[in-house]
FILUMVO-912679 format. One line per field, with one value per atom (N, C-alpha, C): x, y, z. Coordinates in pm, whole numbers, plus 50000, padded with zeros to 5 digits. Layout:
BEGIN
x = c(X; ...) $
y = c(Y; ...) $
z = c(Z; ...) $
***
This chain:
BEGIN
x = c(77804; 77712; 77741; 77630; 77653; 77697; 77556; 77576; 77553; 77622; 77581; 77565; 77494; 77466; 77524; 77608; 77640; 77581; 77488; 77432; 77489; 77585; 77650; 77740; 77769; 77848; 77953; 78034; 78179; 78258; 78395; 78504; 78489; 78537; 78616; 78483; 78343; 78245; 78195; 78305; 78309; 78330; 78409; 78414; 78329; 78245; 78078; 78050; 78066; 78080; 78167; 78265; 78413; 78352; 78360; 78315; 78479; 78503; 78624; 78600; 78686; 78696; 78563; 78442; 78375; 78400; 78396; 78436; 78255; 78269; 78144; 78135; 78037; 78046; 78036; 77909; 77930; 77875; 77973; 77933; 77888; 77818; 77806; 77793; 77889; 77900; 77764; 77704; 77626; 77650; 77635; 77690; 77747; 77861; 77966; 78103; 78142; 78303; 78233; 78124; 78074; 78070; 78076; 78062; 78200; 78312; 78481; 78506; 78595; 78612; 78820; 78858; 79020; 79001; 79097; 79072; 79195; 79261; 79312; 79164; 79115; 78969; 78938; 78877; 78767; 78853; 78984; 79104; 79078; 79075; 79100; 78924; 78820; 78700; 78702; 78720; 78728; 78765; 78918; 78997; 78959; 78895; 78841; 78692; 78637; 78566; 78601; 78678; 78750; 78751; 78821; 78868; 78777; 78631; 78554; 78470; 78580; 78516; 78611; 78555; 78590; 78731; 78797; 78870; 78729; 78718; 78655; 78479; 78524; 78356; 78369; 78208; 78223; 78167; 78258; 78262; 78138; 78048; 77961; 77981; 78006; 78021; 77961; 77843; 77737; 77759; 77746; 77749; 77718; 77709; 77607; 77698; 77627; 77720; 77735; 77819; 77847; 77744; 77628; 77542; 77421; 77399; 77313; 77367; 77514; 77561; 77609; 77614; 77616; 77499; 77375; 77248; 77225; 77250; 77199; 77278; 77419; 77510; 77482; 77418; 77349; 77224; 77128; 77014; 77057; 77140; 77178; 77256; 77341; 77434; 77530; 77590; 77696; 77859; 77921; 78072; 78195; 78209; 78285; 78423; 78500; 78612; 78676; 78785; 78873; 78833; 78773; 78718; 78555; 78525; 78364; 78291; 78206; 78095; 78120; 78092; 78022; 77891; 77839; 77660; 77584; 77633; 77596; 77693; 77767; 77909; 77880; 77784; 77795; 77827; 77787; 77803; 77909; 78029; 78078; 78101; 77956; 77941; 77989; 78070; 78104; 78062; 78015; 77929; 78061; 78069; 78115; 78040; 78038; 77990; 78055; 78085; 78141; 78196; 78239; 78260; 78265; 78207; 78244; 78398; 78453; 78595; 78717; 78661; 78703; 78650; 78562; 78492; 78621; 78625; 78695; 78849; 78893; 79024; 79102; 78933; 78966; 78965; 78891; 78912; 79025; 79061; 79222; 79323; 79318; 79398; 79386; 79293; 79298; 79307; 79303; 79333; 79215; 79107; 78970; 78959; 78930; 78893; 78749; 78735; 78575; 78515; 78365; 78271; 78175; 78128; 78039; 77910; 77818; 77707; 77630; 77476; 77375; 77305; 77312; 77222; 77171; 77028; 76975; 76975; 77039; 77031; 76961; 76907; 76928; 77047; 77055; 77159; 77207; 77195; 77187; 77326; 77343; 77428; 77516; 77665; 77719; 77732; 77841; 77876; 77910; 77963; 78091; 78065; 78071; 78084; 78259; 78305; 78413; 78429; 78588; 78537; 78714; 78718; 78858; 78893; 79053; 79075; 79059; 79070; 79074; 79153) $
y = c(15175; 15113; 14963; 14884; 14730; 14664; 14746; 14607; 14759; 14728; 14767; 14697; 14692; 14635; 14767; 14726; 14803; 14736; 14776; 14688; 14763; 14684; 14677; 14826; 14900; 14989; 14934; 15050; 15071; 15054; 14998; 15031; 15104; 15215; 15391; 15453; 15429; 15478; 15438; 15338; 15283; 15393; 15514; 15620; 15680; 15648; 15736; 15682; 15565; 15520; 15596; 15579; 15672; 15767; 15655; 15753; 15727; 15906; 15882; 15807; 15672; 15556; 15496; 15498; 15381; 15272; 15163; 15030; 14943; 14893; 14801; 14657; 14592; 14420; 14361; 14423; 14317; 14434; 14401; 14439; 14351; 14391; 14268; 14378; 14306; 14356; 14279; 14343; 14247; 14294; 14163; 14151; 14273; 14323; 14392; 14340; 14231; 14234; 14139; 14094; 14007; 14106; 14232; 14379; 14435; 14360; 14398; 14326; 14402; 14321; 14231; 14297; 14229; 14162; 14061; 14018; 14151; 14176; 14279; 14402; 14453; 14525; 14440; 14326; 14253; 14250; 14197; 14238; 14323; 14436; 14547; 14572; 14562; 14580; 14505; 14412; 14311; 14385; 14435; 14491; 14601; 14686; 14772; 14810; 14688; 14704; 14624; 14586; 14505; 14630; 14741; 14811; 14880; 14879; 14922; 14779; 14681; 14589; 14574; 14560; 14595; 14466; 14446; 14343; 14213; 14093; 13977; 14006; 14107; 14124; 14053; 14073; 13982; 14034; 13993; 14063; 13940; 13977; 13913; 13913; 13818; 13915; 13774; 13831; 13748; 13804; 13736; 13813; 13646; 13737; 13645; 13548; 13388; 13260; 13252; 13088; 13127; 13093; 13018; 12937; 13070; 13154; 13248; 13325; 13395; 13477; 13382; 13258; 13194; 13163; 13146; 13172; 13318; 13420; 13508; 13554; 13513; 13532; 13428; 13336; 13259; 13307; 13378; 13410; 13532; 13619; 13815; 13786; 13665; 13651; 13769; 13719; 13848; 13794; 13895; 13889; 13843; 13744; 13663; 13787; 13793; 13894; 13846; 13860; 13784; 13685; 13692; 13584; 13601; 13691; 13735; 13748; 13831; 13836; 13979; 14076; 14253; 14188; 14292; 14256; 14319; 14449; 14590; 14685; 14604; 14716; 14829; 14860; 15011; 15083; 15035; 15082; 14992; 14895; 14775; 14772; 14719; 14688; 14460; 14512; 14367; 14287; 14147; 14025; 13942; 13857; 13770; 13680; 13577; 13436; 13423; 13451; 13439; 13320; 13214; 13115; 13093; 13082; 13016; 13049; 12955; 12905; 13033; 13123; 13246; 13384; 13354; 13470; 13430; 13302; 13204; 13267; 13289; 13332; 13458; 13536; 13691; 13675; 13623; 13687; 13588; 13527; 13462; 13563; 13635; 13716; 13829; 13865; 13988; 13968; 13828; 13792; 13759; 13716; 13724; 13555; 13466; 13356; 13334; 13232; 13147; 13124; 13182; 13178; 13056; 12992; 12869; 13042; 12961; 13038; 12971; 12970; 12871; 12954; 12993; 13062; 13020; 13045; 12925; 13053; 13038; 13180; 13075; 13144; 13084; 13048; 12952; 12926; 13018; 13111; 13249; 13282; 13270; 13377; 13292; 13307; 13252; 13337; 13326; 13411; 13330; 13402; 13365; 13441; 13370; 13493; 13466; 13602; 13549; 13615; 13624; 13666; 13754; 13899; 13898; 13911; 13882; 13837; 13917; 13884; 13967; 14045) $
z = c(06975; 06882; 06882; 06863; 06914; 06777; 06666; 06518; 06387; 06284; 06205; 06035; 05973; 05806; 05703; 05620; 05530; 05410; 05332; 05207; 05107; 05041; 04918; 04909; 05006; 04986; 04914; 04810; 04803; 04903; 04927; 05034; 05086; 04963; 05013; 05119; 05066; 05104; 05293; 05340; 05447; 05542; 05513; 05621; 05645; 05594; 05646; 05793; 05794; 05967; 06078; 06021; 06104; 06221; 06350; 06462; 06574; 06550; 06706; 06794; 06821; 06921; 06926; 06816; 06825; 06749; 06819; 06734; 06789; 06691; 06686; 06725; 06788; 06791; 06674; 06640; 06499; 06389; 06265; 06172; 06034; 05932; 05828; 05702; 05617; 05461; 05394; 05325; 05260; 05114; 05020; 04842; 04840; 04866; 04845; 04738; 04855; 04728; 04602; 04588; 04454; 04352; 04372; 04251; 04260; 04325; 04326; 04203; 04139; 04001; 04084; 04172; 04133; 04306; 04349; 04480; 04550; 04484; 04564; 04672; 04550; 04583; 04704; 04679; 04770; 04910; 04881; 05069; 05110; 05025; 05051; 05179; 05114; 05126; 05281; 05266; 05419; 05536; 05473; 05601; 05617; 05516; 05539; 05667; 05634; 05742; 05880; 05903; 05998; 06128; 06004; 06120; 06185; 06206; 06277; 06345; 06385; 06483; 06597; 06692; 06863; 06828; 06910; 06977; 07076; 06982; 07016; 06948; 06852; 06788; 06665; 06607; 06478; 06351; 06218; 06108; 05986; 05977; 05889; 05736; 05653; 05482; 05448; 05376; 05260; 05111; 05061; 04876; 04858; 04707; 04593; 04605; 04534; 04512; 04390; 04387; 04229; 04163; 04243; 04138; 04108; 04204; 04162; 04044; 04037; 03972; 03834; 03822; 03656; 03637; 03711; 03628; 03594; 03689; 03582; 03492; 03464; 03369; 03220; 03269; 03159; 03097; 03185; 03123; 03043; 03110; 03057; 02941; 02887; 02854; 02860; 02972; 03047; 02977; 02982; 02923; 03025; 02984; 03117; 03124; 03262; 03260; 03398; 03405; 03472; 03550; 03663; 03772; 03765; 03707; 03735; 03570; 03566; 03489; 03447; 03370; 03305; 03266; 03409; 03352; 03316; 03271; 03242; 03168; 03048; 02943; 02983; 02942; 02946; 03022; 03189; 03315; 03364; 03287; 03366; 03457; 03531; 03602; 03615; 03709; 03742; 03862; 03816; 03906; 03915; 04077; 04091; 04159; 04144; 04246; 04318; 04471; 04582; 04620; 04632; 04717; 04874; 04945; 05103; 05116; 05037; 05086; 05059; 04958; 04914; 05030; 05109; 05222; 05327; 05337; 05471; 05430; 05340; 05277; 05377; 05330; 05294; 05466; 05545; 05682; 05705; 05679; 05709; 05658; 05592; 05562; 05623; 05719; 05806; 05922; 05956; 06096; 06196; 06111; 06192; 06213; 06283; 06283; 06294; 06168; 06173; 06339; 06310; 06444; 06367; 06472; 06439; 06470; 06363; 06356; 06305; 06356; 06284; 06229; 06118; 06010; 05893; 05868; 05735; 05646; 05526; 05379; 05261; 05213; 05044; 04975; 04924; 04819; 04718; 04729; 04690; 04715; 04828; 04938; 04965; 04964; 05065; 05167; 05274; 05413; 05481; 05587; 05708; 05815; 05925; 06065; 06076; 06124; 06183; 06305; 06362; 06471; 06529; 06540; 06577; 06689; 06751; 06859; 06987; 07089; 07195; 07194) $
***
């Protein structure tokens, strides 16, 4: 398999992919770790999908920014909680505003290095290509 999009899965829910000895070129998380409430979670989530990318393939992760996720934390009036937002008590459900420099982190911490990529998103979104080694 060449590419696959996971939209907003859970981590754990990542083994639904789990194919004996297929590894992928590129894969992309989309607004996933922005609904991780601890950065432990969101590592976790990264490396999690790491491990279904080939040797020299590339790992995509977009999620919300911060400026999207404090407007709608301003309009919902949402309950601020550790690094993020509860935008839904009842269901706490938790929002984070992503940073760039916080995506750039998480694949530094799994060993993936930044890919130059020319992609136009909304200000919405941040994201990162990266890219792991041969």
């Amino acid at each position: 398999m060449d590419a696959l999009v996971l939209p907003g899965r859970p981590w754990p829910g990542l083994s639904h992919v789990s194919r004996a000895g297929s590894l992928l070129r590129t894969l992309a998380e989309n607004s996933l770790i922005n609904v991780l409430s601890s950065p432990d979670d969101r590592l976790a989530s990264v490396r999690a999908a790491a491990r279904f990318v080939r040797p020299g393939g590339h790992l995509l992760i977009a999620a919300r920014s911060e400026s999207a996720i404090a407007g709608e934390a301003r309009r919902g009036r949402w309950a601020k909680s550790s690094d993020g937002w509860i935008s839904a008590p009842g269901k706490g459900t938790f929002q984070k505003g992503v940073p760039t420099a916080e995506i750039a982190w998480l694949m530094g911490a799994i060993g993936f290095q930044i890919a130059d990529c020319a992609l136009r998103v909304s200000s919405d979104v941040s994201w990162l290509l990266s890219r792991r080694s041969v």
